[in-house]
py3Dmol code that shows the C-alpha trace and the ligand (Angstrom):
import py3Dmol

protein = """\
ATOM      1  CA  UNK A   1     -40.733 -86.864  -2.211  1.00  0.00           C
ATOM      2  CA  UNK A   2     -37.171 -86.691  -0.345  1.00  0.00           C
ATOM      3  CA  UNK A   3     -36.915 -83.888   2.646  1.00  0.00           C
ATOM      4  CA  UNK A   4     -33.910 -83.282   3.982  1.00  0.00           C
ATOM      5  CA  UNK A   5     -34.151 -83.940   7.464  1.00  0.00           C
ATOM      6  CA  UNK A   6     -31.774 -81.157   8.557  1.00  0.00           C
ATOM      7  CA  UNK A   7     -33.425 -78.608   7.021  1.00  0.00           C
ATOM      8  CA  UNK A   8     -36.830 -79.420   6.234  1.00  0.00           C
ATOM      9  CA  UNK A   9     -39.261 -78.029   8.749  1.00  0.00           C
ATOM     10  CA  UNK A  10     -42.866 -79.516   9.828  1.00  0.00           C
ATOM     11  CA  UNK A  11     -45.195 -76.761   9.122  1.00  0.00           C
ATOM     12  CA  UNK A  12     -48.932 -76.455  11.339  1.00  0.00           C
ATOM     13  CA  UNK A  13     -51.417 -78.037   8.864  1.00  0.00           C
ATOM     14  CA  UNK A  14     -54.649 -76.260   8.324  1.00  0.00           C
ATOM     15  CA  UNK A  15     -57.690 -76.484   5.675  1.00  0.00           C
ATOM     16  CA  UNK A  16     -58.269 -73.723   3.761  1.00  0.00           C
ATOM     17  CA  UNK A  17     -60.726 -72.759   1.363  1.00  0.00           C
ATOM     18  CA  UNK A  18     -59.271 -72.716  -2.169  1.00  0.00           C
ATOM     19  CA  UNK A  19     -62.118 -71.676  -4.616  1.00  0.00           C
ATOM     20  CA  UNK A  20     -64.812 -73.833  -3.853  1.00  0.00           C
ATOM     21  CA  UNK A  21     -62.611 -76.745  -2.208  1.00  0.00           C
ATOM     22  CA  UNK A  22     -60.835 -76.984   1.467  1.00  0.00           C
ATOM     23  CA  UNK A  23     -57.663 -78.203   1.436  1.00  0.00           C
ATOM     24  CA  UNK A  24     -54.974 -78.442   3.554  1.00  0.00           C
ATOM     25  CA  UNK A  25     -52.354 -76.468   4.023  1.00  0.00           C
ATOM     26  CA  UNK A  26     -48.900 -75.800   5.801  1.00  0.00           C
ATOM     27  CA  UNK A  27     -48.864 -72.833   7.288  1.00  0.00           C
ATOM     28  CA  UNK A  28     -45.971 -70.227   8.520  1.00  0.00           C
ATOM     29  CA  UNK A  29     -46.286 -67.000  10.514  1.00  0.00           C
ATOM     30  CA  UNK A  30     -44.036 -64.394  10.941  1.00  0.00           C
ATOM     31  CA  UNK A  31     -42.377 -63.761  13.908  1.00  0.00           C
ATOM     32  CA  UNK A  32     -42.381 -59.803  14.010  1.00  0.00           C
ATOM     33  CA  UNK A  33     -45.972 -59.093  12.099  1.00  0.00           C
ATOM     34  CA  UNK A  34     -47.990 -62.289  12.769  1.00  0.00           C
ATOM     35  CA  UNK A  35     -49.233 -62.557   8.938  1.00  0.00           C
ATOM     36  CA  UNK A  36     -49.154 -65.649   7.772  1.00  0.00           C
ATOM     37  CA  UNK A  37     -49.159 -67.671   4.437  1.00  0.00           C
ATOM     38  CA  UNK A  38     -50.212 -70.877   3.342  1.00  0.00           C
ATOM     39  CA  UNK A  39     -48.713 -73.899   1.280  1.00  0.00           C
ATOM     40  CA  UNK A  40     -51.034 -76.087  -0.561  1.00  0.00           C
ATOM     41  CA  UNK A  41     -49.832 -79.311  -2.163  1.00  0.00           C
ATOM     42  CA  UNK A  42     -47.242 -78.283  -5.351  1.00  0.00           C
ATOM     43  CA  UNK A  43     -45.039 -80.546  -4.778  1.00  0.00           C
ATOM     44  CA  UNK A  44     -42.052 -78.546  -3.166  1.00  0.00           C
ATOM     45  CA  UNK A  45     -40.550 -78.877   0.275  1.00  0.00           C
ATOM     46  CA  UNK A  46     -42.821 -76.430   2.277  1.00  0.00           C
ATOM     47  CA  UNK A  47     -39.970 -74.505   2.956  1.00  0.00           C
ATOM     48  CA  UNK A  48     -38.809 -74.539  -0.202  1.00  0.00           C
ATOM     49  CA  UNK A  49     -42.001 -73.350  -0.889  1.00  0.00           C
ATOM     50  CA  UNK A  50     -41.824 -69.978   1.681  1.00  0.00           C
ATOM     51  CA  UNK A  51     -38.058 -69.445   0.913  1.00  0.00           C
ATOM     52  CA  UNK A  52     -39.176 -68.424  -2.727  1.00  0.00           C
ATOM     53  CA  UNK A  53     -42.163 -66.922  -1.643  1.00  0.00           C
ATOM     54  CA  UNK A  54     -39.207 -64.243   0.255  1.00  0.00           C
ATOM     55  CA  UNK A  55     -40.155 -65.390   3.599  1.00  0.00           C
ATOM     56  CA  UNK A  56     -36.763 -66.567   5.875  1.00  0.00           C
ATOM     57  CA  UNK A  57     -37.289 -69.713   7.229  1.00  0.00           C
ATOM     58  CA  UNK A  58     -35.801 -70.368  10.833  1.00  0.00           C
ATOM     59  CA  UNK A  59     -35.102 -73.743  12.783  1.00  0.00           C
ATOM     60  CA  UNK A  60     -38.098 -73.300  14.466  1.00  0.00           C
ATOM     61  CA  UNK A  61     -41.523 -71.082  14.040  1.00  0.00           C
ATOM     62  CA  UNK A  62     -40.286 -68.656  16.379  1.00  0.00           C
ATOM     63  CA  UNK A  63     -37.425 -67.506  13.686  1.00  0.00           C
ATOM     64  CA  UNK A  64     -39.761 -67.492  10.911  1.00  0.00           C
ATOM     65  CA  UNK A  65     -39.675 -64.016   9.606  1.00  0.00           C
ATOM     66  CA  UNK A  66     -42.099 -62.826   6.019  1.00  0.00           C
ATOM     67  CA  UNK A  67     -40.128 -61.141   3.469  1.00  0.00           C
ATOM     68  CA  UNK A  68     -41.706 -57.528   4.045  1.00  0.00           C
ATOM     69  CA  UNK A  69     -40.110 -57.989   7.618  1.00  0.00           C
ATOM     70  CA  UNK A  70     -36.980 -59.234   6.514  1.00  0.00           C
ATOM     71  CA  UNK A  71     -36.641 -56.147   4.435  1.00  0.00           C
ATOM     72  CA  UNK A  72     -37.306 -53.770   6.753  1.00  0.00           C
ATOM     73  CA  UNK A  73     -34.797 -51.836   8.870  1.00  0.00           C
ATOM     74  CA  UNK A  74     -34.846 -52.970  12.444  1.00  0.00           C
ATOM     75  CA  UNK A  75     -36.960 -50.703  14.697  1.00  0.00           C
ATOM     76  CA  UNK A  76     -34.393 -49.169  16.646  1.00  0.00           C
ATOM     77  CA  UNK A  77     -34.968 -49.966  20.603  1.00  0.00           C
ATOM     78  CA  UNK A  78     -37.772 -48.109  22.296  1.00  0.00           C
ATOM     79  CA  UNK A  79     -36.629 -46.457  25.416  1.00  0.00           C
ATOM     80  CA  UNK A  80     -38.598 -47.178  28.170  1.00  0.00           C
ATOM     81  CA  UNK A  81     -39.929 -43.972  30.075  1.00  0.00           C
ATOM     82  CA  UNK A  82     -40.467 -44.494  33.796  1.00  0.00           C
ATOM     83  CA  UNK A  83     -44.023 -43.002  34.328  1.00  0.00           C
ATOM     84  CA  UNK A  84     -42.326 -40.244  36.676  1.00  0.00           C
ATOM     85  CA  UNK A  85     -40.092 -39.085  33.817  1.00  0.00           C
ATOM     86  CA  UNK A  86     -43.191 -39.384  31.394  1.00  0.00           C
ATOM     87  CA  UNK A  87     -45.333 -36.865  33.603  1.00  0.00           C
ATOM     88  CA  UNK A  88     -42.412 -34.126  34.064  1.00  0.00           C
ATOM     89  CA  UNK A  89     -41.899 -34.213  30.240  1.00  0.00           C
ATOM     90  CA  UNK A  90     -45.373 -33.263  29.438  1.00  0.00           C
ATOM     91  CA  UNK A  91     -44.940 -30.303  32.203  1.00  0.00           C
ATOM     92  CA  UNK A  92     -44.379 -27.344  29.511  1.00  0.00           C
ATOM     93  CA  UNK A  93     -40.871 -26.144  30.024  1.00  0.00           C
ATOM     94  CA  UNK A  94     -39.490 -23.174  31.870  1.00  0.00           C
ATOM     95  CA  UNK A  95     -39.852 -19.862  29.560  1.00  0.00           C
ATOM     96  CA  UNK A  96     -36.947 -18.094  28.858  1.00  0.00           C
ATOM     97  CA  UNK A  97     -36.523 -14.276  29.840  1.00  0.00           C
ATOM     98  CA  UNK A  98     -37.421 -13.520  26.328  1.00  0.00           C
ATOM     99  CA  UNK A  99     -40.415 -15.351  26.231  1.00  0.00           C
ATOM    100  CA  UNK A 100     -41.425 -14.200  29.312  1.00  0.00           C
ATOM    101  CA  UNK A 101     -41.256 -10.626  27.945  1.00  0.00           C
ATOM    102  CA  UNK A 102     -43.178 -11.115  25.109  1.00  0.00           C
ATOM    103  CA  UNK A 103     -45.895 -12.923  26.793  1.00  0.00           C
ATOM    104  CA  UNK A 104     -46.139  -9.806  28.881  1.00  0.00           C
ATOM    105  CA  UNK A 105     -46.301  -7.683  26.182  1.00  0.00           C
ATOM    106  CA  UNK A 106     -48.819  -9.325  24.380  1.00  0.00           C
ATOM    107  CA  UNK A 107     -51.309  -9.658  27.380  1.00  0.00           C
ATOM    108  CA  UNK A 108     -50.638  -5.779  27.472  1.00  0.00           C
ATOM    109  CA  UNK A 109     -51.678  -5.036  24.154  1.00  0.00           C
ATOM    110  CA  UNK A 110     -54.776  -7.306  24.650  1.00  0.00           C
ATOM    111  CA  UNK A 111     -55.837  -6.709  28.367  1.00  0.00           C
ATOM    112  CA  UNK A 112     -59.007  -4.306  28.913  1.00  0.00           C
ATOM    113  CA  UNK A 113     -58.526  -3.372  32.777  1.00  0.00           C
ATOM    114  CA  UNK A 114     -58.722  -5.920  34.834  1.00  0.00           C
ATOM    115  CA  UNK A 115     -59.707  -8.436  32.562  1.00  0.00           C
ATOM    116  CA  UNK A 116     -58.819  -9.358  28.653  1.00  0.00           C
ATOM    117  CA  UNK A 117     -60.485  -7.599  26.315  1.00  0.00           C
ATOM    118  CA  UNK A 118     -63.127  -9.140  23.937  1.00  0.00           C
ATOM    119  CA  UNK A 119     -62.279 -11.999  21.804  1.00  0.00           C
ATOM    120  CA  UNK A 120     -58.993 -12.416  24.354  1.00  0.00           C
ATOM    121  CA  UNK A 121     -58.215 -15.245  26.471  1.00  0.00           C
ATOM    122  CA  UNK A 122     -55.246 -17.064  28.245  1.00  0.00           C
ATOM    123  CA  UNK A 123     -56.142 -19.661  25.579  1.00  0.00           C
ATOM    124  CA  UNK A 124     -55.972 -17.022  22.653  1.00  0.00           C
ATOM    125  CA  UNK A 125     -52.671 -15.379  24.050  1.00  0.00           C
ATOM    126  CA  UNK A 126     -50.630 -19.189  24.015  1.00  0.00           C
ATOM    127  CA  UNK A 127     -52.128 -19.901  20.371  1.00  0.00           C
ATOM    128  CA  UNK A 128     -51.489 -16.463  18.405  1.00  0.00           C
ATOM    129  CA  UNK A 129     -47.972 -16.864  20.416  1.00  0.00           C
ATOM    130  CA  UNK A 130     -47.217 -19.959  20.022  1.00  0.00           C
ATOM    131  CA  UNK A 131     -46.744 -21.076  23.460  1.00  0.00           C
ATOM    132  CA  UNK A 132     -48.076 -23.483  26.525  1.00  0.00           C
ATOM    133  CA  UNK A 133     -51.251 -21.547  28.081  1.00  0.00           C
ATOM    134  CA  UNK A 134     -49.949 -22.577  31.364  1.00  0.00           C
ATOM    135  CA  UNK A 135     -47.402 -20.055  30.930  1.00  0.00           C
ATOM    136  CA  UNK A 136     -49.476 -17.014  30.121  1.00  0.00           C
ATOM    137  CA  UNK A 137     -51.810 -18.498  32.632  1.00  0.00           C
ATOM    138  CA  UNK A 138     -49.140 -18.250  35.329  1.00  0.00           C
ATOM    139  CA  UNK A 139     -48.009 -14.914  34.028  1.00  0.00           C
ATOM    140  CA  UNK A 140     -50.981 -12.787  34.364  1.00  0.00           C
ATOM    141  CA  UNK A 141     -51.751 -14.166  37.321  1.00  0.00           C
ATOM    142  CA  UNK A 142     -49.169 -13.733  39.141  1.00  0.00           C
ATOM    143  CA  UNK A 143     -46.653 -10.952  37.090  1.00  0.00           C
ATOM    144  CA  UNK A 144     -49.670  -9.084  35.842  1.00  0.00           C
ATOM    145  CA  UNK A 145     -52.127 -10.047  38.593  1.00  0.00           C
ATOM    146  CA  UNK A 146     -55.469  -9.532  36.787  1.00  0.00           C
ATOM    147  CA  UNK A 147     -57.953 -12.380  37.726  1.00  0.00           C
ATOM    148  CA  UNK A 148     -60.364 -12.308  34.465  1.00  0.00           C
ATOM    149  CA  UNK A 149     -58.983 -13.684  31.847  1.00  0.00           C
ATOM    150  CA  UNK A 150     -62.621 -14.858  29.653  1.00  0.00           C
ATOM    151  CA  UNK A 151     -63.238 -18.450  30.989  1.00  0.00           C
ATOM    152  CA  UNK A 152     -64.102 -20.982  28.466  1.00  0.00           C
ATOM    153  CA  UNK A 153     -67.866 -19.980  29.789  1.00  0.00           C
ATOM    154  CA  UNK A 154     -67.626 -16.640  29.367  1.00  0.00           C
ATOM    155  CA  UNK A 155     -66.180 -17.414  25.741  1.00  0.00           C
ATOM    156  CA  UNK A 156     -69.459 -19.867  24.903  1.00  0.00           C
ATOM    157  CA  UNK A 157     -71.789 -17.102  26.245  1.00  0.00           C
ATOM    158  CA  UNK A 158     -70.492 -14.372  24.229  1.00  0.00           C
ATOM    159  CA  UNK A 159     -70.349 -16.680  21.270  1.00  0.00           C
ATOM    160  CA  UNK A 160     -74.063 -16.969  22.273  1.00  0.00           C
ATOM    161  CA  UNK A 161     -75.232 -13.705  22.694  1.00  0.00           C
ATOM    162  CA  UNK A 162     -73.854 -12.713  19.362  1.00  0.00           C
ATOM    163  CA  UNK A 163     -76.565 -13.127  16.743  1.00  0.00           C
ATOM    164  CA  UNK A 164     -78.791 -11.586  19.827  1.00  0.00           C
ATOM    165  CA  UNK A 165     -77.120  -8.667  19.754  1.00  0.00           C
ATOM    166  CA  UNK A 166     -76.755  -8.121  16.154  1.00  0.00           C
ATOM    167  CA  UNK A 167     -80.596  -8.932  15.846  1.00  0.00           C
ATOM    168  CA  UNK A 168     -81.090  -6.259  18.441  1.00  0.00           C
ATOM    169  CA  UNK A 169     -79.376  -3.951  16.238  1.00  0.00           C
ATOM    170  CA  UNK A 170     -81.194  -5.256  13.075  1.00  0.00           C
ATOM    171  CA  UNK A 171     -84.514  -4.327  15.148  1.00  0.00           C
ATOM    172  CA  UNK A 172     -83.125  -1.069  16.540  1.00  0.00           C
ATOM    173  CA  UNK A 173     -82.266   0.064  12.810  1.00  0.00           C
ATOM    174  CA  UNK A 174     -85.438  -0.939  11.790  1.00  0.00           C
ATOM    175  CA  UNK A 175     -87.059   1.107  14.067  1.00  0.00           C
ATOM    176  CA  UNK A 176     -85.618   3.709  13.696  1.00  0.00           C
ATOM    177  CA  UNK A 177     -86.440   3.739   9.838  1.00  0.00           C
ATOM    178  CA  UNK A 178     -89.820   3.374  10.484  1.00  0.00           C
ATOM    179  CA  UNK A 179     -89.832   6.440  12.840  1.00  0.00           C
ATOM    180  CA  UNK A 180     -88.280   8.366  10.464  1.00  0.00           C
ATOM    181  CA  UNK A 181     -91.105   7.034   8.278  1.00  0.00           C
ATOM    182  CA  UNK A 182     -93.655   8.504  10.452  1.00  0.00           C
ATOM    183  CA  UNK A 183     -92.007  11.774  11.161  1.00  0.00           C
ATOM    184  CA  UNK A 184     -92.254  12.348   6.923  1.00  0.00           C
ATOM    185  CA  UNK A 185     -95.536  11.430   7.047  1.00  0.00           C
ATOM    186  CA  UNK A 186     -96.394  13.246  10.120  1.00  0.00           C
ATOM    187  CA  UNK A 187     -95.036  16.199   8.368  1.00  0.00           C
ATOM    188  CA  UNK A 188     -96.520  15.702   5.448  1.00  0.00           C
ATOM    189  CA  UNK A 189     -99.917  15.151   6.813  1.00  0.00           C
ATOM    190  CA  UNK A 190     -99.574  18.706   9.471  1.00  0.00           C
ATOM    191  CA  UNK A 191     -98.201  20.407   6.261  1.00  0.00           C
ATOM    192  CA  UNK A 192    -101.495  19.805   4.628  1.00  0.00           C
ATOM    193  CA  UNK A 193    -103.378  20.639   7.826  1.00  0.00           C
ATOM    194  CA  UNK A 194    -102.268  23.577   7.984  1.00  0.00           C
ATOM    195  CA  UNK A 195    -102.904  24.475   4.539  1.00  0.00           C
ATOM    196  CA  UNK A 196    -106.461  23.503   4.537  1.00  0.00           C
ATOM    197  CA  UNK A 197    -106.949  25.205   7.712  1.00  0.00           C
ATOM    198  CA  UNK A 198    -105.656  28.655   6.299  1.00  0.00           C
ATOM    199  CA  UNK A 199    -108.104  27.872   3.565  1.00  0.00           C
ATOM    200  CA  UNK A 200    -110.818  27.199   5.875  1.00  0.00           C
ATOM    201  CA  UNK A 201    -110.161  30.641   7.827  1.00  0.00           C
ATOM    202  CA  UNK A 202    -110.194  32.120   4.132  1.00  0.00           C
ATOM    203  CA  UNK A 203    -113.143  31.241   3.485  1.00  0.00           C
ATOM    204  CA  UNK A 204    -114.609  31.803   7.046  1.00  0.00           C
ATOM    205  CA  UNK A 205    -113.504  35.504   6.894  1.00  0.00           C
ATOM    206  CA  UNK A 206    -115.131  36.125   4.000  1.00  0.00           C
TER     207      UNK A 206
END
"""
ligand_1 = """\
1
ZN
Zn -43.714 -60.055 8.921
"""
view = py3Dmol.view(width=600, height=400)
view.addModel(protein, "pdb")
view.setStyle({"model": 0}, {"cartoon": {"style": "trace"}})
view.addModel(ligand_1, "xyz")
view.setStyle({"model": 1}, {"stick": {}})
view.zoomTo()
view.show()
């Protein structure tokens, strides 16, 4: 077997299990995605071999690129974000005016006194709107000034108490049947009293 000395490479040899055999094996690896493939004895030039198998075969390993990486695009250059820069851009923006009305409006609408009404929260307000919670936080605290907006607490315990209160009013409806139950009967009972007393006094005064 010839190799061209120029251009033919010396590939890492490995075994590797082909069916029930090991047998060895040149190996490339791709620069960009690490996956690597395998040549087993057929009698080409290993890099004859990966060249028809797509891959691009450099001088050296670290130019050795597979054929799904050649085809891709090049990623274009990630930016690098100095931490500083990283932490302002997660800040939430400055509202416009506009905003800043309509957040105001909307904690109107939903504000019971001094605190939100049920179901409300700062959390609720920046969802159904659309905007960072921070800034409806900041506005009804300090444009609107009112200090309870439901805390995630309050939230849970009203979430709680609801099947409480709706068996309360299960049991207070229930009751309520039953003493309207008892006043028929009652009725019907001093109904039939009274008629067997005006018999009695019939028959007494006879
Ligand atoms: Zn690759």
């Amino acid at each position: 077997m010839s190799r061209d000395s120029k251009t033919a490479r010396r590939f890492p040899r490995e075994t590797i299990q082909m069916g029930d055999k090991r047998v060895p094996a040149a190996k490339i690896e791709c620069n960009k995605c690490q996956s690597v493939a395998y040549h087993t004895d057929t009698g080409l030039n290993d890099d004859v071999y990966f060249k028809r198998k797509g891959w691009t075969v450099g001088n050296g390993p670290a130019a050795d690129v597979c054929g799904a990486c050649a085809g891709r695009k090049p990623k274009p250059d990630l930016k690098v974000v100095p931490m500083e820069a990283a932490a302002v851009k997660d800040k939430p923006r400055e509202m416009t005016r506009d905003e800043r009305l309509i957040i105001m409006d909307k904690i109107r609408d939903v504000h019971d006194g001094d605190r939100y009404g049920s179901g409300w929260s700062d959390k609720k307000v920046a969802d159904d709107l659309g905007v960072p919670r921070a800034w409806v936080e900041d506005i009804r605290e300090n444009v609107l000034q009112f200090a309870g907006g439901h805390s995630a607490d309050m939230e849970e315990y009203l979430a709680m108490i609801a099947p409480v209160k709706t068996e309360l009013a299960n049991m207070i409806n229930s009751a309520r049947v039953q003493l309207q139950r008892l006043e028929e009967m009652a009725g019907k009972e001093l109904a039939s009293i009274t008629t067997l007393g005006r018999k009695v006094e019939k028959e007494m005064s006879r």
